[in-house]
C-alpha positions as CSV (number, residue, x, y, z in Angstrom):
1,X,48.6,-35.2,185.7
2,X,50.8,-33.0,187.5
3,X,52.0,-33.2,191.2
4,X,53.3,-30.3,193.4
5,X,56.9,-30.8,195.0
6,X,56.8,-30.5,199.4
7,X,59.4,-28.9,200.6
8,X,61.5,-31.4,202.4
9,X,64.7,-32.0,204.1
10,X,67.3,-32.5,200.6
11,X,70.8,-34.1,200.6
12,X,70.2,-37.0,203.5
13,X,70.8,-40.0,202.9
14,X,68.3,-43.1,204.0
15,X,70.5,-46.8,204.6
16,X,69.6,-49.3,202.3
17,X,71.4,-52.5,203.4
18,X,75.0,-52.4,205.9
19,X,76.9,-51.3,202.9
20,X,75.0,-49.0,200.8
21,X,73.0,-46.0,201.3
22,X,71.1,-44.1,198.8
23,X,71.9,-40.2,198.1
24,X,68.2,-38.8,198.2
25,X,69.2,-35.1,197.2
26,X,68.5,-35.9,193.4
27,X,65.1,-36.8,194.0
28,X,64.4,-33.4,195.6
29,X,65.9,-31.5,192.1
30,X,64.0,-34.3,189.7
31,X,60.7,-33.4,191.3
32,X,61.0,-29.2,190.7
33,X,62.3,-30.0,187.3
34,X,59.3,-32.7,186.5
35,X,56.6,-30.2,188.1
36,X,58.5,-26.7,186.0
37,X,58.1,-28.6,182.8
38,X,54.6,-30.0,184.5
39,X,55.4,-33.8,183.5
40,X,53.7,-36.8,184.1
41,X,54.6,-39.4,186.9
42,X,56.1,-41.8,184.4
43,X,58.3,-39.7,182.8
44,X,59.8,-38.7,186.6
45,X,60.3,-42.2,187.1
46,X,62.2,-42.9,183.9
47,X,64.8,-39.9,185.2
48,X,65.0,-41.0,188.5
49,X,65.5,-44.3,186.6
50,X,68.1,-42.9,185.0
51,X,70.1,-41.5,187.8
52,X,69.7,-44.6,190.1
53,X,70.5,-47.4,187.1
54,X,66.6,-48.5,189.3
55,X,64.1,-47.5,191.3
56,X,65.2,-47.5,194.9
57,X,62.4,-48.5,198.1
58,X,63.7,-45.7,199.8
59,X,63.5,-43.3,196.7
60,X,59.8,-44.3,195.8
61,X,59.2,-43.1,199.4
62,X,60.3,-39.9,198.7
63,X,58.6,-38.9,195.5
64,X,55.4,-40.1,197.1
65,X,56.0,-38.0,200.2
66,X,56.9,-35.0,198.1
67,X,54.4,-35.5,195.8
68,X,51.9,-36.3,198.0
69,X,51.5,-39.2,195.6
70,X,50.1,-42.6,197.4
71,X,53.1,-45.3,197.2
72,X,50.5,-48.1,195.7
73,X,49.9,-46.0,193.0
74,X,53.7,-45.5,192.6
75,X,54.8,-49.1,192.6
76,X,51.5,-49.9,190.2
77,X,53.5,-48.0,188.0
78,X,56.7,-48.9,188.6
79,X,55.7,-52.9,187.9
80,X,52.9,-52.3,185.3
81,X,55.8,-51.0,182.8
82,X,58.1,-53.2,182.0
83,X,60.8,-50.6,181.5
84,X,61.0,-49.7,185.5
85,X,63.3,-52.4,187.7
86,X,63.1,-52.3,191.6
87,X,66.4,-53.7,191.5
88,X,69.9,-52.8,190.6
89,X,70.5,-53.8,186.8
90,X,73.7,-55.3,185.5
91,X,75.9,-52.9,183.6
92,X,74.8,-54.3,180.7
93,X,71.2,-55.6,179.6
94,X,70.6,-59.2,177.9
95,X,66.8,-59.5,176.6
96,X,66.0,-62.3,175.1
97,X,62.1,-62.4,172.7
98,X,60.6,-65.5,174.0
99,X,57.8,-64.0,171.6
100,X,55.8,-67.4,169.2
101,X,58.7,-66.6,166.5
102,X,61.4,-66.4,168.6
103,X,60.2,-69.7,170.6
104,X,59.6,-71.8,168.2
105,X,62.7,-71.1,166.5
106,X,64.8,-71.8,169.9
107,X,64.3,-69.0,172.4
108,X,64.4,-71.0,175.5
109,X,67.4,-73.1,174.7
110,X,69.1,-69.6,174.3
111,X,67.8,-68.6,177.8
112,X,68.6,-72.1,179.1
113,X,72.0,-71.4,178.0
114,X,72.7,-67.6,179.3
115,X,71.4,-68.8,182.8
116,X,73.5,-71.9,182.7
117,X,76.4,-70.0,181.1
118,X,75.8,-66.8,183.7
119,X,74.5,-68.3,187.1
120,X,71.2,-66.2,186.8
121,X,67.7,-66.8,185.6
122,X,65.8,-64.2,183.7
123,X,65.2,-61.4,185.9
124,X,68.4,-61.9,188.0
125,X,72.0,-59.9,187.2
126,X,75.2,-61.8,188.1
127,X,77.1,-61.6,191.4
128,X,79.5,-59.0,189.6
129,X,76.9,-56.7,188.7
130,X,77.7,-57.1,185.4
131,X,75.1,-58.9,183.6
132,X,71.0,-58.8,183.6
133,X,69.0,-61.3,181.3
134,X,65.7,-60.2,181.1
135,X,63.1,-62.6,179.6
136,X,60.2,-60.2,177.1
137,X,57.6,-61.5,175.6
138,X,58.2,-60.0,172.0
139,X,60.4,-57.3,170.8
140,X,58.4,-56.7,167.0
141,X,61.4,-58.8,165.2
142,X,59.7,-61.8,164.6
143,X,61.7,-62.2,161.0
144,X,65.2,-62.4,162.7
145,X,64.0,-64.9,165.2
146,X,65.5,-66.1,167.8
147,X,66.3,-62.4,168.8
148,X,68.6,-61.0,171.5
149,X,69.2,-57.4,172.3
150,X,72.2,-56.7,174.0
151,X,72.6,-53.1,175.7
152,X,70.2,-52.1,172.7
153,X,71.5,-53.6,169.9
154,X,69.6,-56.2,168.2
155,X,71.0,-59.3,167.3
156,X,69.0,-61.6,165.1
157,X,69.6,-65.7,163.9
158,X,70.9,-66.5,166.9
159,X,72.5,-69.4,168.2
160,X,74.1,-70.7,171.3
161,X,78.3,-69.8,169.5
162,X,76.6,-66.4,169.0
163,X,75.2,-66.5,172.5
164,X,79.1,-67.2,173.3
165,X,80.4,-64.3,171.2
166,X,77.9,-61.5,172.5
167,X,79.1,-62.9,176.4
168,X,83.1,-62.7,175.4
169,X,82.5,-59.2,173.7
170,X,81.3,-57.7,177.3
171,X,84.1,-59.7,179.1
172,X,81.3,-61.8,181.1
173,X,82.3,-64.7,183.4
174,X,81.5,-68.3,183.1
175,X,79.5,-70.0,185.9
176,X,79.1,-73.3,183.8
177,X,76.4,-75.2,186.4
């Protein structure tokens, strides 16, 4: 499906919160390049993605109005595919499989100890910014069960001193609840 780009104001910024604003003038250049090479909606939102680190509210807004693209059906994609986060992510990703191989071989204690170790449950990134741990429900390496993929590298036969090693090899903090 293809969408045609509205001319609209480029380069202002919309606030966020008191102490962040987001530079819209991206979304403006994204959206002619997506509709030149007459891309779909998803792969627009994986380079907005991209640029952002997320998918900002106020960026969403945007591509819909220039797009002409009704926001509903811009968040049902955004949340249907697990890939898209409408949140900042930490700088680097933890996923842990929590897949029937990985479980059974000791999946959650490996979560209960990241979101004891970090502060966070899956989903959440640290107060730093540092850290996401994202929970997925298989990642296809049942063999090396319990799995964890850190910034995209897989790490298999894990345990909680591996757990350890991965945190102290990205310099992550210790809550310790």
């Amino acid at each position: 499906m293809r969408f045609a780009c509205n001319s609209h104001s480029g380069g202002e910024t919309t606030e966020r919160d008191e102490t962040m604003t987001v530079d819209l003038e991206p979304v403006a250049r994204l959206c002619q390049e997506n509709e030149e090479r007459g891309d779909s909606l998803v792969m627009l939102l994986q380079e907005v993605q991209g640029h952002y680190g997320y998918l900002p509210q106020e960026v969403i807004r945007e591509i819909g109005e220039r797009l002409e693209v009704p926001l509903a059906h811009l968040y049902a994609l955004a949340t249907f595919y697990r890939s898209f986060s409408l949140t900042p992510r930490g700088e680097h990703e933890i996923l842990v499989c929590t897949g029937t191989a990985c479980h059974v071989r000791g999946a959650p204690g490996i979560i209960d100890h990241l979101s004891r170790r970090l502060g966070v449950a899956p989903g959440e990134t640290t107060e730093d910014g540092l850290v996401t741990v994202i929970s997925v429900n298989c990642l296809g390496a049942c063999a090396l069960g319990p799995v964890v993929v850190l910034d995209g590298t897989v790490h298999g036969n894990m345990t909680l001193e591996k757990v350890d090693f991965l945190l102290e090899s990205i310099g992550a903090g210790v809550v310790q609840t």
